[in-house]
VOGU-3710 file (C-alpha; in Angstrom, 3 decimals, decimal comma):
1> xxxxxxxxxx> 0,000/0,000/0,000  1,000/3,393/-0,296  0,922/3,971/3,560  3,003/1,387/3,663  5,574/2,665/0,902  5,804/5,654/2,870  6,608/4,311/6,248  9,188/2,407/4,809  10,844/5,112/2,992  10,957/7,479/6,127
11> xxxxxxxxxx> 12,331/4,556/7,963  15,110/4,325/5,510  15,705/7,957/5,372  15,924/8,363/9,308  18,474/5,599/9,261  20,127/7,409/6,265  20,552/10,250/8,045  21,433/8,049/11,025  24,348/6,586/9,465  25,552/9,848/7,301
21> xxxxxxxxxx> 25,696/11,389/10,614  27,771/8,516/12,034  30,522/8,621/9,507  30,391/12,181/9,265  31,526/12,458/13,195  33,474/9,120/13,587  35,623/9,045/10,000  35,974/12,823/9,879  36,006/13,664/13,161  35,592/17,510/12,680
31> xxxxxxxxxx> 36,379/18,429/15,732  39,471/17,088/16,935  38,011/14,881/19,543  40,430/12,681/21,377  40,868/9,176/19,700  38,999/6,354/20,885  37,260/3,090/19,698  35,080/3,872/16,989  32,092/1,360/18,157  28,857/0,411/16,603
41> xxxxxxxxxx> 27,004/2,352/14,342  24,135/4,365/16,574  24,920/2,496/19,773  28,395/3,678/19,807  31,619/2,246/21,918  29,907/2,316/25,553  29,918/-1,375/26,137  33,628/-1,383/25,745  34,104/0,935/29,032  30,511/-0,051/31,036
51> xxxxxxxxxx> 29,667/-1,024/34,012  33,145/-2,079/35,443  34,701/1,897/34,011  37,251/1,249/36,609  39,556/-1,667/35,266  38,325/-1,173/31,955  39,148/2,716/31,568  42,919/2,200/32,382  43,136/-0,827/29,415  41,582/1,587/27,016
61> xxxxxxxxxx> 44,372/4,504/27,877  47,237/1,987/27,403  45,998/2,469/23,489  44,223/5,521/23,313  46,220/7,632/25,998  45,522/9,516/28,881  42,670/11,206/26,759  39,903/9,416/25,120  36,124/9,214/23,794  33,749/7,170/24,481
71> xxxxxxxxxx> 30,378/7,409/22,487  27,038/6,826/23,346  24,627/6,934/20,323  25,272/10,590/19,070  26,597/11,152/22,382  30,431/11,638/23,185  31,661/11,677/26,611  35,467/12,457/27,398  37,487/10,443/29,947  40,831/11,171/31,753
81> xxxxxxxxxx> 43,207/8,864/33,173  46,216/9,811/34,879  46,574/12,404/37,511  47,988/15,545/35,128  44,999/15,848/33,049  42,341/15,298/35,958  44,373/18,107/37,958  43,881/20,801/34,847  40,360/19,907/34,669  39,143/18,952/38,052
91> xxxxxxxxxx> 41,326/22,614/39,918  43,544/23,894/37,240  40,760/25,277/35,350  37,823/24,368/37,501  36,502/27,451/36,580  36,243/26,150/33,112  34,905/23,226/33,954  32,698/23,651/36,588  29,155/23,213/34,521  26,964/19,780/34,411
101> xxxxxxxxxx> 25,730/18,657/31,427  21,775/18,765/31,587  20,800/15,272/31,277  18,269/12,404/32,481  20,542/10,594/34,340  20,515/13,714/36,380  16,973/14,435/36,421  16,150/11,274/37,549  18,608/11,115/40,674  17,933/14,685/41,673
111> xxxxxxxxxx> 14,155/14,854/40,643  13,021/17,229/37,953  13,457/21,112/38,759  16,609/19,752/41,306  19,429/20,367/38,728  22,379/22,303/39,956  24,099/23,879/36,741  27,495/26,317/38,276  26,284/29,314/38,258  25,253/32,290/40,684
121> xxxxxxxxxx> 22,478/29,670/42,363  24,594/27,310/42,766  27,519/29,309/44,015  25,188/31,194/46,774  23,372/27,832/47,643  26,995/26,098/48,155  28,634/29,200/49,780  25,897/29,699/52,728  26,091/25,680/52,835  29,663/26,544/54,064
131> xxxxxxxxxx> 28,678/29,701/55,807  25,888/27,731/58,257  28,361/25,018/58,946  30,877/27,058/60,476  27,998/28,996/62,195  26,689/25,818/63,785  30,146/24,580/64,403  30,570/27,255/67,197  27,444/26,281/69,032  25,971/23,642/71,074
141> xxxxxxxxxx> 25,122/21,238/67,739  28,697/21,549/65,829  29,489/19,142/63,007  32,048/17,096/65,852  29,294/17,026/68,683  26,561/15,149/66,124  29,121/12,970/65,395  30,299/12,091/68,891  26,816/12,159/69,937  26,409/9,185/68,131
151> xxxxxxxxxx> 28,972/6,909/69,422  27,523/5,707/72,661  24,643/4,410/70,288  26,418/2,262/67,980  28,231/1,008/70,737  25,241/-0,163/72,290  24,263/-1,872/69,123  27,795/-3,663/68,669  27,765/-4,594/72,540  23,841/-6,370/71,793
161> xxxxxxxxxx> 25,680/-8,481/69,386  28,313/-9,791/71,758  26,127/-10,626/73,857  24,221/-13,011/71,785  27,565/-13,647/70,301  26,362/-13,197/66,881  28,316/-12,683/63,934  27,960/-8,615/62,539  26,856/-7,610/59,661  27,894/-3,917/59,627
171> xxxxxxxxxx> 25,594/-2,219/57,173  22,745/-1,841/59,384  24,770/-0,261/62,734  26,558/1,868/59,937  23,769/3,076/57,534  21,891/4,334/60,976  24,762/5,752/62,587  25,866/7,596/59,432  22,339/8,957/58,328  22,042/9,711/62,252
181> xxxxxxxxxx> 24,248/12,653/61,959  23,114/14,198/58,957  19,394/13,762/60,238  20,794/15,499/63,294  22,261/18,482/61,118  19,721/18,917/58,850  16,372/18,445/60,936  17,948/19,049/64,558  16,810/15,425/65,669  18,453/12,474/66,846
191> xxxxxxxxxx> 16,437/9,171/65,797  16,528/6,012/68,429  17,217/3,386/65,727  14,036/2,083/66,667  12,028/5,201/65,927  9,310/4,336/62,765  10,058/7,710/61,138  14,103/7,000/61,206  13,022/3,237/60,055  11,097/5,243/57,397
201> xxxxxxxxxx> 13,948/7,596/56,154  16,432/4,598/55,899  14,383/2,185/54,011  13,872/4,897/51,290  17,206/6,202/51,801  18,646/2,413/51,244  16,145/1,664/48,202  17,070/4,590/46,605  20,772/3,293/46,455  19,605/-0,340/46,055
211> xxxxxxxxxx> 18,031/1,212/42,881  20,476/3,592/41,543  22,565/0,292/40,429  20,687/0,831/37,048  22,649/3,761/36,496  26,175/1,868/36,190  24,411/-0,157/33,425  24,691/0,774/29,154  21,006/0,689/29,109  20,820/3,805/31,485
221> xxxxxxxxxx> 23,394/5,892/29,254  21,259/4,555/26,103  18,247/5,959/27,144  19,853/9,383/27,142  20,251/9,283/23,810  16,411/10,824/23,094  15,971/13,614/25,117  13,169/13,616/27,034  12,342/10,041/26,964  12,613/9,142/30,124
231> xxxxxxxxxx> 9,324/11,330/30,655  7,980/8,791/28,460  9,250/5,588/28,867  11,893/4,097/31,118  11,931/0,568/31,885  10,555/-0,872/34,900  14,263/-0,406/37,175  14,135/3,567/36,008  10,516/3,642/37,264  11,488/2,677/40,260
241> xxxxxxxxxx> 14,628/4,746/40,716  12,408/7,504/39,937  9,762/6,373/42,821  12,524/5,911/45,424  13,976/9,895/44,287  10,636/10,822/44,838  9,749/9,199/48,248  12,915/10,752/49,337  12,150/14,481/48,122  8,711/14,174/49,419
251> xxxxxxxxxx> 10,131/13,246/53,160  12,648/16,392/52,731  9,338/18,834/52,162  7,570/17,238/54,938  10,813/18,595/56,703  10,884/21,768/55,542  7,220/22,453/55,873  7,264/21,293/59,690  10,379/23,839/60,308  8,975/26,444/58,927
261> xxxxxxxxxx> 5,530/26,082/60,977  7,966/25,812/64,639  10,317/28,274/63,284  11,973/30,152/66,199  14,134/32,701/63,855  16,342/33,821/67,059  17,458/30,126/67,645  17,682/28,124/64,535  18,318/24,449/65,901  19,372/22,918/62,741
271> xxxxxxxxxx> 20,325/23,724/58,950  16,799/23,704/58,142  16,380/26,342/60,332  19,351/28,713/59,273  18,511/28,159/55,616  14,647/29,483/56,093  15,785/32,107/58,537  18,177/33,336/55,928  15,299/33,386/52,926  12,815/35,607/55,771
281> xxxxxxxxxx> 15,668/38,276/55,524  16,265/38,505/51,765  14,887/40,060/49,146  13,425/38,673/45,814  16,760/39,065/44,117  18,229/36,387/46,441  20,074/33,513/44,773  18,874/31,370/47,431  15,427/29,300/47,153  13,400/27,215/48,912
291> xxxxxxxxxx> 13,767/24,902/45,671  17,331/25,373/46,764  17,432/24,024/50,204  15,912/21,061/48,679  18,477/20,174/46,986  21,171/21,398/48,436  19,390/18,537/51,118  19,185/15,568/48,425  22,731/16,553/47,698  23,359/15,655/51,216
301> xxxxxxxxxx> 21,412/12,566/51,799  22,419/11,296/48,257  26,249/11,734/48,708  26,831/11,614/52,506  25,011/8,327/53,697  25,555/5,544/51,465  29,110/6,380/50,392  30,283/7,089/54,397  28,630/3,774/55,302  30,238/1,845/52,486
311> xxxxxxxxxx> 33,431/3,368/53,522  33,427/2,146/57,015  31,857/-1,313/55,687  35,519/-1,335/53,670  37,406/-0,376/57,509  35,885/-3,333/58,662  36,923/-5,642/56,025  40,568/-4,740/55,766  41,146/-4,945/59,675  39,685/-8,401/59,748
321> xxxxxxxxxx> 42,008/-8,951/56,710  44,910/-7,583/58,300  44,862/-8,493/62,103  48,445/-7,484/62,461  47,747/-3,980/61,714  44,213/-4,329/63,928  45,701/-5,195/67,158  49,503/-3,983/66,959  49,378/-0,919/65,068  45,604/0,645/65,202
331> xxxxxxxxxx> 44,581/-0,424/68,854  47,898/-0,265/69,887  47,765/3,217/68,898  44,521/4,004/70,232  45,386/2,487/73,826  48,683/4,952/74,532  46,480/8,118/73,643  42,712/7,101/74,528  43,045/4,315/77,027  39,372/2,329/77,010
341> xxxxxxxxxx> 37,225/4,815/78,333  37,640/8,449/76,766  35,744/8,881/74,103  37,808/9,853/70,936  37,355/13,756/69,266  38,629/14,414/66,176  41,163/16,704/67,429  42,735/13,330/68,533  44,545/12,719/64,837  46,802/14,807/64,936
351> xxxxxxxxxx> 48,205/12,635/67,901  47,103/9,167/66,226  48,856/9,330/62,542  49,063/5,633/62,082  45,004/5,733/62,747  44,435/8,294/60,210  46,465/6,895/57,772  44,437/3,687/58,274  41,593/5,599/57,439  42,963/7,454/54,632
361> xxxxxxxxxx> 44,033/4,114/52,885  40,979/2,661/53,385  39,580/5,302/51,217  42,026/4,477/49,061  42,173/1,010/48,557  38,236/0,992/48,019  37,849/4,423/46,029  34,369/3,795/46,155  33,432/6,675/43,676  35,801/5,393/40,978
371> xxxxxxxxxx> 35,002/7,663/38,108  34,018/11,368/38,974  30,330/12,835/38,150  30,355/14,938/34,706  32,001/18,371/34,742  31,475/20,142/30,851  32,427/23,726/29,799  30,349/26,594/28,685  32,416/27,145/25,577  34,828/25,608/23,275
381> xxxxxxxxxx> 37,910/24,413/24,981  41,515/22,826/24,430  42,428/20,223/26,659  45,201/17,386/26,256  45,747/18,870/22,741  42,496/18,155/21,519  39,578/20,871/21,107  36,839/19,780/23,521  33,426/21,447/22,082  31,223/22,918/24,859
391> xxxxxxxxxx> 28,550/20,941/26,986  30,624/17,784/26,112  30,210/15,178/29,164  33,916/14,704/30,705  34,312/12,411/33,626  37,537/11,827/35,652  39,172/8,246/36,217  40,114/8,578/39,965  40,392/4,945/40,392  43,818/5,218/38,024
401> xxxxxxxxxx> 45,485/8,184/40,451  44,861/6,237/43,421  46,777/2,963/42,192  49,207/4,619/40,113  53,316/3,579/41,262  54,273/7,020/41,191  52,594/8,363/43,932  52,083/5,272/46,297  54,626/2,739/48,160  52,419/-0,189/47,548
411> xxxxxxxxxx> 49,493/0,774/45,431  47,926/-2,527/45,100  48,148/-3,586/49,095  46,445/-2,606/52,085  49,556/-0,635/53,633  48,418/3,035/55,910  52,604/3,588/55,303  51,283/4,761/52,054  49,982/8,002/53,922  52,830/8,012/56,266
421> xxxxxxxxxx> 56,696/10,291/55,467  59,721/8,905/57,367  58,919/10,496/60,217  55,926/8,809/60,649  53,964/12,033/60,064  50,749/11,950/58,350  51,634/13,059/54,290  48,911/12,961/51,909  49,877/13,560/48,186  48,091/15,289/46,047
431> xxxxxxxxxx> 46,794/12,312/43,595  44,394/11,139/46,978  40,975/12,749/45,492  38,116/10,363/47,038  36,121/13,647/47,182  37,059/15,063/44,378  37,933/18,617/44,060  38,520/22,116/42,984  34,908/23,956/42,663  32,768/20,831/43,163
441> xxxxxxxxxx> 34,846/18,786/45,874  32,310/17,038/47,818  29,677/19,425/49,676  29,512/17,033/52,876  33,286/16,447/53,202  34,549/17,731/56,084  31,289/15,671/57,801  32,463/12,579/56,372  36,065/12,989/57,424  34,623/13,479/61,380
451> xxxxxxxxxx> 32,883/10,396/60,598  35,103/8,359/59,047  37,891/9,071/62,033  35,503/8,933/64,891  33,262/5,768/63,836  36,378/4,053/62,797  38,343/4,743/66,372  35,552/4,297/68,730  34,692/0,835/67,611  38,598/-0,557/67,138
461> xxxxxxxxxx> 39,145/1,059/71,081  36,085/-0,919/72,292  35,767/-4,070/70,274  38,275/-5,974/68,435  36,773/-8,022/64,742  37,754/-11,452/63,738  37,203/-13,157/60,768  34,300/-15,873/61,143  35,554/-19,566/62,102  36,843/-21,407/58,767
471> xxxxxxxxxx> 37,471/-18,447/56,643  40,773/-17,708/55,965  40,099/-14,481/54,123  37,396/-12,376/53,395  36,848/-11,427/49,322  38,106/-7,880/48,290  36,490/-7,979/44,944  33,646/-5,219/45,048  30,219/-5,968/43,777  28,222/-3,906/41,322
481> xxxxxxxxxx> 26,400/-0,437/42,135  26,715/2,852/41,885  29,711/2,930/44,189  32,098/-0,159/44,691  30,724/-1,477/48,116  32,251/-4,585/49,111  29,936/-8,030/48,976  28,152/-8,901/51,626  30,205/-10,065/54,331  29,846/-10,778/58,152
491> xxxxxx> 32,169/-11,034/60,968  32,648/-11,885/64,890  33,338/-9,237/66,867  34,127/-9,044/70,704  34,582/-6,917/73,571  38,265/-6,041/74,418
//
């Protein structure tokens, strides 16, 4: 038929154009991209980099170099291996790199209206992020004291499992403990790990993550390639990431809208608090938003919980691996300049260098955010020798600084001397980026550090881990997610 005649010749024309547009970009290359495997026509090279980007992106700039693109469809997204090139880009020129690319991986993990593009929003939301962290840090609920608050409590839990002498699974004491402190931040309460609400806010706080491990997958970066699709279809997974973002945002207004009905503006109890306070005093010009605390919130939640409790999940691991460095060097430590009883502060590192070293190779060793979120530029750029059109995606391989022989002792053991001069002072080069940096270094970093240090001490002055009887070793290959968590593991623990 005639109908069908036509279909078939716009069919053939779309894929025409398809192709023409294929070997126009990949053959010609027009714009000086940096090589890289030219792929399949209209799906592109993705599958040659995704989902393990980590041991795959170092293999592919042994032939392409420390510069390289990967396509997606009609998509091209820039990677960097090698410290040099993810120093210009990620603080060098942060400036010039600073932007996100608009996309729907993003709208679906932040929830649509949530983007943060750099700008004079973002800048103002970020800088009075800052500004009421150092403000609360000089009262009665500083950053330390939510942390420290917390330490009795997971105590309590660890000592409940020695008494039924039950092996310990640490995600559950950690995920509570960890979201704990930023619930105690941002909505000025403390939860009792019983509490229904805090039961609520982890279960939708865990399914969110449990669901994000569709992102690492080609599928998710395929169904970029037609924008606006996701709006319209998404498979079943990305209907349910985009539930769990949403069950999460909702709790966050339920927040907000409580605050601002108790609001006592001469003593703000919480960030909540300081952030509406602040918007009561400025004008309509303000950069700041209400739409702004929200996210500046889910930016929170979605980078400060999961990735801190994976962290210490990774402590736990390597101590059990490494008993010698458990009981003679880490509790060893802790015992000359705690004892048992006092209760650690973070102040306490600079006297306990082989325990923050410890720390600091844990985060290491597990790099748990292997490859660095997009960073793009507003306008045409030169990088590496190659012109780098703007709004093109480029993402950083931090996974390759962290093992690379030229900045580590042992790069590919568990070894805190890696953090450590010959004086035994702590010496941190500058390849260690687990939080990134320059203009978008990780907004909740300095909480994570407190926790990391504190967490970590407090349980290896009270309790001592073991690996469960008949196990020689536990497995240090991560499993799949959005960050590299370790497999599920469990292990005895008992009171010293």
């Amino acid at each position: 038929s005639k109908v069908g005649v036509m279909i078939f010749e716009i069919v053939i024309t779309i894929l025409a154009a398809v192709l023409l547009h294929w070997l126009v970009n990949f053959l010609f290359n027009p714009w000086r991209y940096p090589p890289g495997p030219a792929g399949i026509p209209v799906i592109g090279s993705l599958h040659l980099a995704a989902p393990d980007f980590h041991r795959k992106l170092p293999k592919l700039a042994r032939k392409y170099g420390p510069i390289f693109t990967i396509t997606a469809g009609y998509r091209r997204v820039v990677f960097l291996v090698g410290y040099d090139l993810i120093k210009e880009v990620i603080t060098d020129r942060a400036k010039d790199f600073a932007s996100r690319c608009p996309n729907m991986p993003g709208r679906i993990v932040r929830g649509e209206g949530l983007d943060a593009p750099y700008g004079p929003k973002w800048m103002a939301n970020r800088k009075f992020f800052y500004s009421a962290m150092r403000t609360m840090g000089l009262g009665k609920r500083g950053i330390e004291k939510c942390v420290v608050d917390e330490i009795p409590y997971i105590v309590e839990e660890l000592e409940k499992l020695c008494a039924k002498n039950e092996l310990f699974e640490p995600s559950s004491v950690f995920d509570s403990a960890v979201l704990n402190v930023l619930a105690y931040f941002t909505f000025g309460n403390r939860y009792s790990y019983q509490d229904e609400k805090f039961k609520e806010l982890i279960h939708i706080n865990n399914d969110f993550f449990q669901k994000a491990k569709f992102l690492n997958q080609p599928l998710f970066f395929l169904l970029s390639l037609v924008p606006g699709l996701h709006k319209y279809w998404l498979p079943q997974c990305g209907k349910d990431l985009k539930e769990s973002v949403g069950k999460i945002n909702k709790f966050v207004k339920a927040e907000i809208e409580q605050h601002r009905q108790n609001l006592d503006r001469k003593n703000p109890r919480d960030y909540i608090d300081c952030y509406l306070k602040e918007l009561d005093q400025m004008n309509d010009q303000s950069e700041l938003s209400e739409l702004g605390l929200e996210m500046s919130i889910m930016d929170l939640f979605q980078a400060g919980t999961e990735t801190t409790s994976t962290t210490l999940r990774w402590a736990i691991l390597y101590m059990v691996n490494n008993p010698n460095i458990q009981t003679e060097k880490v509790q060893q430590e802790i015992d000359d300049v705690l004892g048992f009883d006092r209760l650690p502060q973070y102040e306490d590192r600079m006297r306990m260098p082989y325990c923050e070293a410890t720390v600091l190779e844990v985060q290491r060793m597990a790099t748990i955010a292997p490859i660095g979120l997009q960073h793009c530029s507003e306008e045409d750029q030169m990088l590496g020798g190659y012109r780098i059109p703007k709004r093109t995606s480029i993402m950083a391989c931090y996974h390759s600084i962290h093992f690379d022989p030229k900045f580590w002792k042992n790069p590919n053991e568990f070894d805190p001397c890696n953090f450590l001069d010959s004086n035994k002072k702590v010496c941190i080069p500058d390849a260690f980026m687990p939080f990134g940096g320059g203009l978008r270094i990780c907004v909740g970093m300095n909480i994570a550090k407190q926790e990391l240090f504190l967490f970590f001490v407090a349980i290896l002055q009270k309790f001592s881990l073991h690996l469960p009887d008949g196990v020689d070793h536990l497995d240090e290959e991560s499993g799949s997610g959005i960050t590299l968590a370790p497999k599920i593991y469990q292990v005895k623990i008992k009171r010293r």
